[in-house]
C-alpha positions in Angstrom: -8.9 8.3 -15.2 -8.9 5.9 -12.1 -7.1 3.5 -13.8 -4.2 6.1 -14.3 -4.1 7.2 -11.1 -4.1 4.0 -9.6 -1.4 2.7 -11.7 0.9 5.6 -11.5 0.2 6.0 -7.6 1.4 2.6 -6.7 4.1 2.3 -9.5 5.5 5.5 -7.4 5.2 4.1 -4.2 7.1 1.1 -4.9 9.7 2.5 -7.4 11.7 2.9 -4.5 11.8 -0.2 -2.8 14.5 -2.1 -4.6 17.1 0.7 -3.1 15.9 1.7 -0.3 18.3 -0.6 1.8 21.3 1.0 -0.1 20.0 4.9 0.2 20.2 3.9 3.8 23.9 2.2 3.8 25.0 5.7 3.0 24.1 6.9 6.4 25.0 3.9 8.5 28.2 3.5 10.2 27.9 -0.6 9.9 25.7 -3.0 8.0 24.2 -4.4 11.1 22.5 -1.0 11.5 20.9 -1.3 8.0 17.8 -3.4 9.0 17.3 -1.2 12.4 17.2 2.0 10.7 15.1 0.8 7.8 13.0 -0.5 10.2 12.6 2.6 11.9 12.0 4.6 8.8 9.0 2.1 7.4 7.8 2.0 11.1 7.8 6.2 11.4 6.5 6.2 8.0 3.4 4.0 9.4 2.6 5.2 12.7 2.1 9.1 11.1 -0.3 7.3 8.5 -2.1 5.4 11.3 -2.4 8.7 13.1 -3.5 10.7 10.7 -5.6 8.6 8.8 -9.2 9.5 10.5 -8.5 12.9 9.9 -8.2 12.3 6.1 -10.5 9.9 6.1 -13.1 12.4 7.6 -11.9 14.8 5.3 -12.6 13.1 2.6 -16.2 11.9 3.5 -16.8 16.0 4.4 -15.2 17.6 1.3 -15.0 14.9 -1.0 -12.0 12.2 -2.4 -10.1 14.9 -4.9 -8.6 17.2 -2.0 -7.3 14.2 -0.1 -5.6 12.3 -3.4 -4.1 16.0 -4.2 -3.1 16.7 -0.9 -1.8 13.2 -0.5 0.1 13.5 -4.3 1.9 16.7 -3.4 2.9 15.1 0.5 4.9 12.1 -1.5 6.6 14.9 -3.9 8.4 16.0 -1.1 8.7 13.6 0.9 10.4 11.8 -1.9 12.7 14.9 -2.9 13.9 15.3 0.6 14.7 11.7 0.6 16.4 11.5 -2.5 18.5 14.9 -1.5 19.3 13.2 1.9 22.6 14.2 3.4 21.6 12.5 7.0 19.6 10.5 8.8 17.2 13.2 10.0 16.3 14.1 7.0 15.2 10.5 6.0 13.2 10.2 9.2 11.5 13.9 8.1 10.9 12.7 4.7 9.4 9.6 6.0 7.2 11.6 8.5 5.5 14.3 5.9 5.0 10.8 3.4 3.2 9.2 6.1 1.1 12.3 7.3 0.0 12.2 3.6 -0.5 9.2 2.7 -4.4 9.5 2.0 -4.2 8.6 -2.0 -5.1 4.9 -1.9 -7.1 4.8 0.6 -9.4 8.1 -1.3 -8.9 6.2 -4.3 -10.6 2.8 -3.1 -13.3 4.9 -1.7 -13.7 6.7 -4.8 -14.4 3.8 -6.8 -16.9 2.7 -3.8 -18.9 6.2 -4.7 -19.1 5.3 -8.3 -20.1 1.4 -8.0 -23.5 -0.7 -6.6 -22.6 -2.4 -3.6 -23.1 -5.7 -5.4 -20.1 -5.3 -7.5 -17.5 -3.5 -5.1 -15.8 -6.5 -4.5 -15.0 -7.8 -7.8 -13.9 -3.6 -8.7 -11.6 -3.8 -5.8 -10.1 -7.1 -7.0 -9.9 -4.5 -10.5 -8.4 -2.3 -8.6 -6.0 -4.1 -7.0 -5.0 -5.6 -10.5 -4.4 -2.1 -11.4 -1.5 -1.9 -8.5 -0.5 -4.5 -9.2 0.3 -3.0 -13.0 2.4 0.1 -10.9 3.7 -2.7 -8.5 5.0 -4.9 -11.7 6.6 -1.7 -13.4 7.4 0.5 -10.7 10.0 -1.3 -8.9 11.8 -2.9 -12.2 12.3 0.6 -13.4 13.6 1.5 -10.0 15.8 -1.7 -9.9 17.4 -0.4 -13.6 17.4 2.5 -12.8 19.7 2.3 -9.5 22.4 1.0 -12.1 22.8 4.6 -12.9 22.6 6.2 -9.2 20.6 4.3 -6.1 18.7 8.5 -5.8 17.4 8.9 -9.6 14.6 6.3 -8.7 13.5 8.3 -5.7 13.4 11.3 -8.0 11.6 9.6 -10.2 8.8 9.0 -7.5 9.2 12.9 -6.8 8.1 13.7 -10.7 5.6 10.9 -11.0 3.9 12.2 -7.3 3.5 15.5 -8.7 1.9 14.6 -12.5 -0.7 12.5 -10.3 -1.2 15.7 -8.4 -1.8 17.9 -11.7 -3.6 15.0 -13.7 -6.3 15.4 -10.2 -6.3 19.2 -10.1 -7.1 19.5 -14.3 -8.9 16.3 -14.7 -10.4 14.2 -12.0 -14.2 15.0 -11.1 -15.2 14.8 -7.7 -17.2 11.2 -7.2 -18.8 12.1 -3.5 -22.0 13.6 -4.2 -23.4 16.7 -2.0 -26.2 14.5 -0.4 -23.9 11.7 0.9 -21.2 14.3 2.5 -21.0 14.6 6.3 -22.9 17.4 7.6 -19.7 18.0 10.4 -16.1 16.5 11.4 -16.4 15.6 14.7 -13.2 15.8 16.9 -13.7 12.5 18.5 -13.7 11.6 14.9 -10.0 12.2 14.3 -8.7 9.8 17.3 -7.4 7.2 15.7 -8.1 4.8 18.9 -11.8 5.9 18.8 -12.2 5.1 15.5 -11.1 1.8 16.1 -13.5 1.6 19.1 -16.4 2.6 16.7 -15.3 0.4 14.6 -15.6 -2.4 17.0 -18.6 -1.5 18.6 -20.3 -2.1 15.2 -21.1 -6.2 15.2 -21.1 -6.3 10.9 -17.1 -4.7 11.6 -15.8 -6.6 14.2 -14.8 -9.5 12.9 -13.8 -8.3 9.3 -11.3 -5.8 11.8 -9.9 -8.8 13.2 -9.5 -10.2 10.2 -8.0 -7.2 8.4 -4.7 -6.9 11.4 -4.3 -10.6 10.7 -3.8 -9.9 7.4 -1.8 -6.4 6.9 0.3 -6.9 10.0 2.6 -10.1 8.1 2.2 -8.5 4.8 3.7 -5.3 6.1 6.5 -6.4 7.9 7.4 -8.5 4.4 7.1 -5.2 2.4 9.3 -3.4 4.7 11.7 -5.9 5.2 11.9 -7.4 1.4 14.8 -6.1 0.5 16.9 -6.0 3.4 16.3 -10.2 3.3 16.9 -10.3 -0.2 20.4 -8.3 0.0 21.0 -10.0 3.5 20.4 -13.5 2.8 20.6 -14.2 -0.2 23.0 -10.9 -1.4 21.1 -9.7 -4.8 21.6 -5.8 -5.7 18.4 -3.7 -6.5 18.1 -4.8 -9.9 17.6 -8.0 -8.7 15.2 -7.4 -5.9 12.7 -4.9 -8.1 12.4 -8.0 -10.7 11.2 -9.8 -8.0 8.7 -7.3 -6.7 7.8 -6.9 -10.3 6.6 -10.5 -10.2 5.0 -10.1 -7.5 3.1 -7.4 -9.4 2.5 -9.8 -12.0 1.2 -12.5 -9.6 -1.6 -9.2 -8.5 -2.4 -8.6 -11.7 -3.8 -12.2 -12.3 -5.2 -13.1 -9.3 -7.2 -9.6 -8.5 -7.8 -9.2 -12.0 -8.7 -12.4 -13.2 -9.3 -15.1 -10.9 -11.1 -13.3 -8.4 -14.2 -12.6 -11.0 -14.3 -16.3 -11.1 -13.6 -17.6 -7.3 -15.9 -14.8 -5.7 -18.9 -15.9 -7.2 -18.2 -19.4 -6.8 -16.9 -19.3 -3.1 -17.9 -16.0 -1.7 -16.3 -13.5 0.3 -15.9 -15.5 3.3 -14.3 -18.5 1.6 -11.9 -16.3 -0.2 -10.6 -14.6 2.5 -10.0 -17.5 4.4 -7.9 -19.2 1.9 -6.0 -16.2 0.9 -4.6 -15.6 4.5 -3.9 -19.5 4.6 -1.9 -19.0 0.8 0.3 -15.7 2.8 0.9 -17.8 6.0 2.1 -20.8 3.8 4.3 -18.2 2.1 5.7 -16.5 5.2 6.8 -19.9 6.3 9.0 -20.5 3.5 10.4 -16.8 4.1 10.9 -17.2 7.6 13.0 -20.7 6.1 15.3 -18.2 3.9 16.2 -16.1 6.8 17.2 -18.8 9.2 18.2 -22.3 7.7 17.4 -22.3 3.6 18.7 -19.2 1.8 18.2 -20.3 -1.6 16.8 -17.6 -4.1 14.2 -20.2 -5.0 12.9 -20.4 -1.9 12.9 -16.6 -1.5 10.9 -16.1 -5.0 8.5 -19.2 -4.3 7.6 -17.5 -0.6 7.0 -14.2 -2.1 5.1 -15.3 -4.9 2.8 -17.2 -2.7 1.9 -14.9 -0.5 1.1 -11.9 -2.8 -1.2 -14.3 -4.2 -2.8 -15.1 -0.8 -2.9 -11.4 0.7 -4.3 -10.0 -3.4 -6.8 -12.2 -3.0 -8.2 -11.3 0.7 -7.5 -8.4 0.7 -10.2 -7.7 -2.8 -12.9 -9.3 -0.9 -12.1 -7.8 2.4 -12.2 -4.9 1.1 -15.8 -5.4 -0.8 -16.8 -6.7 2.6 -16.2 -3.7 4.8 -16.9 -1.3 2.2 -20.6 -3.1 1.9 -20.7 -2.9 5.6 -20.6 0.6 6.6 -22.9 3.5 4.5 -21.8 5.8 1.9 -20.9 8.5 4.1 -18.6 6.5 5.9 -16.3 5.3 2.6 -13.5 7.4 3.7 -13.3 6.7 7.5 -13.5 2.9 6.6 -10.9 3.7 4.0 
């Protein structure tokens, strides 16, 4: 059931990347708008997630993961059928505010399979579990891509229906993994702060660094997934068929470096090793991005920096992951999360 969920949660959450740059051109008055407003709507999109994310997280470690990947299922159903209605640029912006006040399935789902696996293994299940979105981040955004021949909305739409079977396939069929014993007696209201959850977090010597280390990594990878395909029509003018092959490879490139390789370098290297090397493979590959955007837009290029840097953030971002989760107790999977 995990492995469903996981697939078809990040296949929806990515089905709409290849046309999310020509949604927007709808409501722009000129193209040199396009990358300010989809910057705007990734970045509004974030900052309700960072906000609300204690408060789910708590949620989660109080009355278990279900509620929170249910709650979180039904959030992108709208979200994404008020996006694909559109008719203006508020109502983008709202959409992109009630999918990022929501967005509490991955993180539930992670800490899910943390409930259900020994601490010796978590690392080498993430890297599964990050094979698995890779599986919804291969197919997702190539169906979006040919589907945005027929109309640039039907793959938000798609997302919409896809939100809401994850939501039913939870309510009729998911078991709840968080045990009565490891739940949180209380939810504290400093608890919900996201600033003093980071302070907590920092105040703990086993966190610290893996914190730093996190930022470094998730701040370049998400300004490449929010920017992707704005660069990709910019500089180097491919259409959203195009652009969701490409992420689809990217998927690909997941798939075998979280799902194989990293049951063979883990052992061999550790945690510490991997991580290291994986944020050198996504610098290396957001230096030939950075390349395309200013002095070498060629499409091979483009696919060679993308390609390495999934490789590099898949791979740190498994044992990070299997890092912090070992780092903090059971009741505290979903605040990590």
């Amino acid at each position: 059931m995990l492995i469903v969920l996981t697939m078809l949660t990040t296949a929806g959450m990515t089905v709409v990347l290849p046309v999310l740059p020509f949604v927007v051109l709808r409501y722009v008055s000129n193209e040199s708008d396009l990358a300010v407003w989809v910057g705007v709507l990734e970045a509004v999109n974030g900052l309700c997630a960072f906000l609300i994310a204690p408060f789910l997280g708590r949620l989660s470690d109080r009355f278990g993961r279900r509620p929170v990947i249910i709650v979180a299922a039904l959030g992108a159903a709208v979200s994404m059928m008020l996006f694909g209605i559109g008719g203006a640029l508020w109502v983008l912006l709202l959409a992109r505010v009630i999918q990022g006040a929501t967005a509490g399935d991955l993180p539930a789902l992670f800490a899910y399979l943390a409930d259900i696996t020994p601490p010796e293994k978590r690392a080498q299940r993430f890297g599964l579990l990050g094979a698995l979105s890779g599986i919804g981040t291969m197919v997702g955004p190539a169906v979006g891509g040919l589907l945005a021949a027929i109309s640039v909305e039907l793959p938000v739409f798609l997302t919409a229906a896809v939100s809401f079977v994850i939501a039913l396939l939870c309510i009729f069929l998911l078991p709840e993994s968080l045990r009565p014993e490891n739940r949180i007696a209380s939810i504290r209201v400093a608890d919900l702060h996201p600033f003093a959850v980071f302070r907590e977090a920092f105040g703990r010597r086993e966190l610290r660094g893996l914190m730093i280390g996190f930022a470094l990594l998730a701040l370049p990878f998400g300004m490449f997934v929010n920017n992707f395909s704005v660069m990709a029509y910019d500089s180097i003018g491919w259409g959203p068929t195009a652009i969701g092959l490409l992420i689809a490879a990217v998927g690909i490139v997941d798939i075998i470096v979280q799902g194989a390789l990293l049951g063979v370098l883990l052992p061999r290297m550790g945690e510490r090793a991997v991580i290291v090397s994986g944020i050198i493979g996504q610098a290396l590959g957001l230096a030939a991005l950075a390349l395309v955007a200013s002095v070498l837009a060629q499409p091979w290029v483009f696919i060679a920096g993308s390609l390495l840097l999934a490789a590099g953030q898949g791979a740190a971002q498994a044992a990070m992951d299997g890092a912090m989760s070992n780092a903090v107790g059971a009741d505290e999977q979903g605040w990590l999360g």
